[in-house]
C-alpha positions as CSV (number, residue, x, y, z in Angstrom):
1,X,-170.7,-49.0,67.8
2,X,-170.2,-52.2,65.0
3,X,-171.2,-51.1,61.6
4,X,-172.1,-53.7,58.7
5,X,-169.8,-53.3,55.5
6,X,-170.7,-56.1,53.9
7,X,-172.2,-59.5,53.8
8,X,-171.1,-63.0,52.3
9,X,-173.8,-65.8,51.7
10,X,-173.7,-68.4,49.8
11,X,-175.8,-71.6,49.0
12,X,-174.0,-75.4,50.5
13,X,-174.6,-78.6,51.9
14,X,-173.6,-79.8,55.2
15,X,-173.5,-83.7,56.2
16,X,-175.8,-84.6,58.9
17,X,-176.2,-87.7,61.3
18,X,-178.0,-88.1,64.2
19,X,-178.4,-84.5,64.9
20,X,-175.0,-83.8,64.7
21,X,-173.0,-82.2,61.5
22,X,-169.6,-83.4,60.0
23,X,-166.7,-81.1,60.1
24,X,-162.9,-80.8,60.7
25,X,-161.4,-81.9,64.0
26,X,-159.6,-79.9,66.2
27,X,-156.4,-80.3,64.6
28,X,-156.7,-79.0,61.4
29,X,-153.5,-79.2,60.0
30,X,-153.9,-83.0,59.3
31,X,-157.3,-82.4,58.1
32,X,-159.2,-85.0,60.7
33,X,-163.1,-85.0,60.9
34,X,-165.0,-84.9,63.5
35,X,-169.0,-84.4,64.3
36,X,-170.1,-81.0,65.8
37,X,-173.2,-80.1,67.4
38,X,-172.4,-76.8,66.0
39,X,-173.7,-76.6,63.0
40,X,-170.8,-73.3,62.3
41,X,-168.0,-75.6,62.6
42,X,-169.3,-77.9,59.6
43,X,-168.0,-78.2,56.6
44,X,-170.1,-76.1,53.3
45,X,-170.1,-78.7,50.9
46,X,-170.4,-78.3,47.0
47,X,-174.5,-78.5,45.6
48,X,-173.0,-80.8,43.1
49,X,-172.4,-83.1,46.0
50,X,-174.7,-85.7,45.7
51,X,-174.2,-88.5,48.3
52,X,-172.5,-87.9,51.3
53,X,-170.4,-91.7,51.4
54,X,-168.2,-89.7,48.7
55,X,-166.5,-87.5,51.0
56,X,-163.0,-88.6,52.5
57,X,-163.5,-89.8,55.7
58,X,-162.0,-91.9,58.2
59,X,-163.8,-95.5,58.0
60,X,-165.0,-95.2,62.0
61,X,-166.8,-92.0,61.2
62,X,-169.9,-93.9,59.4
63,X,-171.2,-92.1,57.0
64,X,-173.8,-94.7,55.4
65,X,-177.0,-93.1,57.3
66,X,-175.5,-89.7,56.8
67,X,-177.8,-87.5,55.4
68,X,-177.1,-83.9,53.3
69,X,-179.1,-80.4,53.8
70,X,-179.3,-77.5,51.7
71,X,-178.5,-74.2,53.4
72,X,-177.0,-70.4,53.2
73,X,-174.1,-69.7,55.0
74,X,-173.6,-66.2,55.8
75,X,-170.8,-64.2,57.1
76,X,-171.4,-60.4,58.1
77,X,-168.6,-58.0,58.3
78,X,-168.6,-55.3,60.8
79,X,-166.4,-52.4,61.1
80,X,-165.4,-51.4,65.1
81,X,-165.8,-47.6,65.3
């Protein structure tokens, strides 16, 4: 049976457009982005972040009607016993 050990949560942003969320692409070692419908494979932005157009981003990915939301990201750990 899974036992909880502990819990991580913490307060981002995550970029938003047309119901889907901004994120890394499937290759991550050269750090493309991609949009998700996912919202776990978004990327937790900074709360100081205050306009999405400042985030590096390929020029096709149009981010001008981007919007940001606040949320809590949480990640449990569970021990396998």
């Amino acid at each position: 049976m899974n036992k909880e050990i502990g819990k991580l949560e913490w307060d981002c942003q995550l970029i938003t457009k047309n119901g889907k969320y901004f994120g890394y692409g499937d290759n991550e070692d050269i750090h493309e982005r991609a949009w998700h419908d996912d919202p776990t494979k978004a990327i937790g932005w900074n709360l100081k972040l205050d306009d999405p157009c400042k985030v590096a981003s390929p020029y096709p990915m149009g981010l001008n009607e981007a919007k940001l939301i606040k949320v809590k990201k949480t990640i449990i750990i569970e021990s396998y016993e």
